[in-house]
N, C-alpha and C positions, 0 to 999 in steps of 0.2 A: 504494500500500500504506500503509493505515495506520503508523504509529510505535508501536512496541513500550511500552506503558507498565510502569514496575517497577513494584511491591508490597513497599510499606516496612513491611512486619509488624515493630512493635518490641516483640514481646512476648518476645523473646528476645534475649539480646546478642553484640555480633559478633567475633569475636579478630582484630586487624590485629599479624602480625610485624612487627619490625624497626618500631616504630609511630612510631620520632623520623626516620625516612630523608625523603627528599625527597618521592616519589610518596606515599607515607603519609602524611605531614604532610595535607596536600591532602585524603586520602581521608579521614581521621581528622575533617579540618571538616567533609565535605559527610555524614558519617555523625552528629558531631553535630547538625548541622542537621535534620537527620529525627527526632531525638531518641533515639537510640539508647544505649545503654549498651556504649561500648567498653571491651573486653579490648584491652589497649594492653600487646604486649609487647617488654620491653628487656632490656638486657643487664646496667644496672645503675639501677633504678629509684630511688635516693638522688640520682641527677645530676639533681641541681635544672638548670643550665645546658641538659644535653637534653630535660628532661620537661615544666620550666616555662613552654615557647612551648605544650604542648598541654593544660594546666592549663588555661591561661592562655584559650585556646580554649574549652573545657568551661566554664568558667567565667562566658562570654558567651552559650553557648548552651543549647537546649532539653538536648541530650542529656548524659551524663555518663559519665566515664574512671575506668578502674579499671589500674591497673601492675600488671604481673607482669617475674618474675624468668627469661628465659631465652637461652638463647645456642642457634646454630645447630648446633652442632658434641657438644652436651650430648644425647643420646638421652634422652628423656621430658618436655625441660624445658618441653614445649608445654602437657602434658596440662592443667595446674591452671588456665592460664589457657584453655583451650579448654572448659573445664566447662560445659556447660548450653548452648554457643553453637551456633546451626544453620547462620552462614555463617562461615566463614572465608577470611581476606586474607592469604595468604600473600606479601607483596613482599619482605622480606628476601633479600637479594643483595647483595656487593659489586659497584659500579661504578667499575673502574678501569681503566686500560691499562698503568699502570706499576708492576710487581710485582717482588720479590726471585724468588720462587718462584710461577710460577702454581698447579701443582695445591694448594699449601699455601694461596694466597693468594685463588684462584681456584676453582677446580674444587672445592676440598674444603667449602669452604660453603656452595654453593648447590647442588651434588649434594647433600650428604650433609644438610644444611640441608631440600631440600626431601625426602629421604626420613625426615626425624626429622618434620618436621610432619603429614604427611601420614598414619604410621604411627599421628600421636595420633589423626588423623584418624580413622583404621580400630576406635579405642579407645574413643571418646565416641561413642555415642551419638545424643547432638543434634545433633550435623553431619548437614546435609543439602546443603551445596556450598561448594566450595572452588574460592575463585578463589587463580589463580597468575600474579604477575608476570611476563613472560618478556620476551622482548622480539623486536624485527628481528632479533636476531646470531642466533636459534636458527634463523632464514628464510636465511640466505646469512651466510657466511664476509668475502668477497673482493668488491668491486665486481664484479669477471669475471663471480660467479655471476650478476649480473642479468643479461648479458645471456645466459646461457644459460637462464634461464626461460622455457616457451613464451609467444612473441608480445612476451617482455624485459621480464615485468611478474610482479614478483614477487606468489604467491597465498598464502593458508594451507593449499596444497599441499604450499609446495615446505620443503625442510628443507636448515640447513646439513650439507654434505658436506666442506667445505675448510676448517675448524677444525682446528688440533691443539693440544698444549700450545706448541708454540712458532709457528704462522701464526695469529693473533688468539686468542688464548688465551682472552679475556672472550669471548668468541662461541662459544667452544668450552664453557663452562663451564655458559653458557646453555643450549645448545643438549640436552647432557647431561641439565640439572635438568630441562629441560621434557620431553625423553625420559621420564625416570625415573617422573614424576608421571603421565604416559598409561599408562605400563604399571601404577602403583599404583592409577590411579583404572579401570582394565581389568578387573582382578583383584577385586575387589566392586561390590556393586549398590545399595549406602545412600547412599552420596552424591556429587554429580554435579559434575565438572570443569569449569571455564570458562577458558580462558588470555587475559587480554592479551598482543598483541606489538606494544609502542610502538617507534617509532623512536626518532633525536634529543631528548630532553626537555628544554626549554628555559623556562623561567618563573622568576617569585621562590620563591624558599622559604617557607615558616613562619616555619622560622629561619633566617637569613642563613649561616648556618657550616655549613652542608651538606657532606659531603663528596662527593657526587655529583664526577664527573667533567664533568658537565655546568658545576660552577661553575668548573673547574679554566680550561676552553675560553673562556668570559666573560670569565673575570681577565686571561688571555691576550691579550684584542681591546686590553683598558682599559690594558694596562699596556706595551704596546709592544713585546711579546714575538713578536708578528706584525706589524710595521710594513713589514718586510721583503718578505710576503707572505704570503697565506692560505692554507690550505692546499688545494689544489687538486683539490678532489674535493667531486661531490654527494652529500649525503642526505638522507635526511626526516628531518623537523622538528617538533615535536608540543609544544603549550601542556601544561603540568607540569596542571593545571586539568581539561581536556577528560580527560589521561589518568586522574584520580583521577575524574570524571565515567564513563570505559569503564570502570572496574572497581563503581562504585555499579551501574550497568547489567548488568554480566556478575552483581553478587553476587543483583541485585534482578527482574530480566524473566524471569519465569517461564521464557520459550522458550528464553533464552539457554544456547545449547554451544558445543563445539571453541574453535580460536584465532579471534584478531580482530587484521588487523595494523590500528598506531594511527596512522594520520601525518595531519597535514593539508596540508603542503607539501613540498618537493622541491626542495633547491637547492645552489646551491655554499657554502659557507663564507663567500668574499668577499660573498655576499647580506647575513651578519649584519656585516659593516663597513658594509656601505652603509645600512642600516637606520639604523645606531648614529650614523653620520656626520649623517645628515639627520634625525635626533632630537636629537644631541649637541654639533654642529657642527665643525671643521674642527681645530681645536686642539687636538686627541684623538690619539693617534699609531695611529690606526684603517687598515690598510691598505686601499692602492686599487686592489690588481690582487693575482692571485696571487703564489704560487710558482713560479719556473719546474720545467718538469718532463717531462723527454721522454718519459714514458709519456703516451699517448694518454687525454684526460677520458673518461671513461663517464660515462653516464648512468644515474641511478638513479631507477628507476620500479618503482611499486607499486598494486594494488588495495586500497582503504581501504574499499568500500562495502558490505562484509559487518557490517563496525562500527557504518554510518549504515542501513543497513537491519535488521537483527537486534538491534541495541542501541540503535538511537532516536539516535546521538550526531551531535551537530552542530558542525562544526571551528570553533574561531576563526582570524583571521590570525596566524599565528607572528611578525609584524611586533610584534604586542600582546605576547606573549612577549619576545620579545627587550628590548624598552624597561622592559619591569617588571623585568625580572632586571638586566639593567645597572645602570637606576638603583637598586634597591636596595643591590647592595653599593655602587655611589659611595655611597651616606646611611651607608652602615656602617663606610666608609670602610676596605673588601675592596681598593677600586681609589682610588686616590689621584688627584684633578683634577690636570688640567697647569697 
């Protein structure tokens, strides 16, 4: 089968939420590179420190950035900057694990977050498709879940059931927002849904001070917070890069619909010490075995090739990931050398 190629029509500009986040950053360059004119929206466009890595961006390449002013939780604050635009990138989401209040901190953003965009959605006009970040947590809750997938192999079938506000609550929050957006994008016929569902996202930043949860897990390796052991469980694994590549793809191939889970690899945690060990060397307080843990390893397994077949996407080694994320923050000096 041929490779699905996009259609980068930049005769109209594109809105990316949440446009300083980590997968955005990424998306925000490979869009400028096409020459695009982004709608870049934040929460407070005056933060030189946030906006200036994607200025700064814009500034190097064909295409060019326009800020807008708005917040997920703000009902309407999409529409101005969604004006005239025919794709929209909805990634805005927190990613965290460690919350005072989930549905406050959790659930109430990225539901209500993606029912505020979406409604702009319903509002303008020039939209003709809306991609939405989502992610694996909206696929399965619990490791357990994998292996109750037919054949132990998670599809863009299956959906989590074993989320609540207190059993992984980010998965539950997910899981929600991505509900919410199929029933919104059900309910009219103007313009047409695509979801990403990445796994693990693992690569450099834009900008180094990300707050992604993903850098939180990095700093962890560098800093000896795991020396003890890693934590003892698989998952997929996915270049920050390839995933801002499956949403140019889902915004741009004509054919592209439904979900698209994003992984490239599958492994246990202690995989990213050994990577880091044999790039870093040995005077790193990088652990070498797990945690112990009487619960039995699962395995986690998934189909990825609706992604490479319907979006053209082609994985990198999560190896190449890992080595660019680490040593960035050591040059930022996020993880401090032994």
């Amino acid at each position: 089968m041929t490779a699905p190629v996009p259609t980068y029509d930049t005769s109209a500009p594109v809105l990316v939420t949440g446009a300083t986040g980590y997968v955005a950053g990424w998306l925000v360059s490979r869009l400028l590179d096409e020459g695009f004119t982004v709608h870049a929206a934040v929460r407070d466009p005056s933060n030189a420190n946030k906006t200036g890595p994607l200025q700064a961006l814009a500034d190097a390449k064909p295409g060019t950035i326009k800020f807008f002013t708005a917040d997920l939780l703000d009902p309407g604050s999409y529409k101005e900057a969604m004006q005239g635009c025919a794709v929209v990138f909805h990634t805005a989401s927190p990613f965290t694990v460690t919350v005072a209040d989930p549905q406050r901190d959790l659930v109430d953003p990225a539901l209500n977050g993606t029912r505020n965009v979406l409604e702009s959605a319903n509002e303008v006009e020039s939209v003709r498709r809306v991609v939405v970040t989502s992610s694996c947590a909206a696929i399965y809750g619990v490791i357990e879940d994998v292996a109750k997938a037919p054949g132990g192999v998670l599809t863009e079938n299956d959906w989590n059931t074993s989320s609540s506000l207190t059993v992984t609550p980010y998965n539950y929050s997910k899981t929600l927002a991505e509900k919410a957006a199929w029933e919104m994008a059900g309910a009219q016929d103007r313009w047409k849904l695509v979801v990403i569902n990445p796994a693990l996202v693992l690569g450099p930043g834009i900008s180094p001070d990300q707050t992604s949860e993903s850098f939180s897990y990095m700093k962890a390796f560098g800093s000896g917070a795991l020396k003890d052991g890693a934590p003892p469980r698989e998952i997929g694994m996915v270049d920050v890069r390839d995933v801002a590549e499956a949403h140019m793809r889902a915004g741009f191939v004509p054919e592209a619909e439904g979900r698209h889970i994003t992984f490239a690899e599958a492994h246990g945690f202690i995989y990213i010490a050994d990577v880091l060990r044999e790039k870093f060397g040995t005077a790193w307080p990088f652990p070498t075995a797990e945690a112990p843990s009487s619960e039995p390893k699962l395995a986690w397994r998934a189909d990825n090739s609706r992604s490479q077949r319907e979006l053209g996407l082609v994985y990198h080694p999560i190896s190449t990931a890992i080595t660019d994320m680490f040593a960035q923050l050591v040059e930022v000096g996020a993880i401090l050398r032994p």
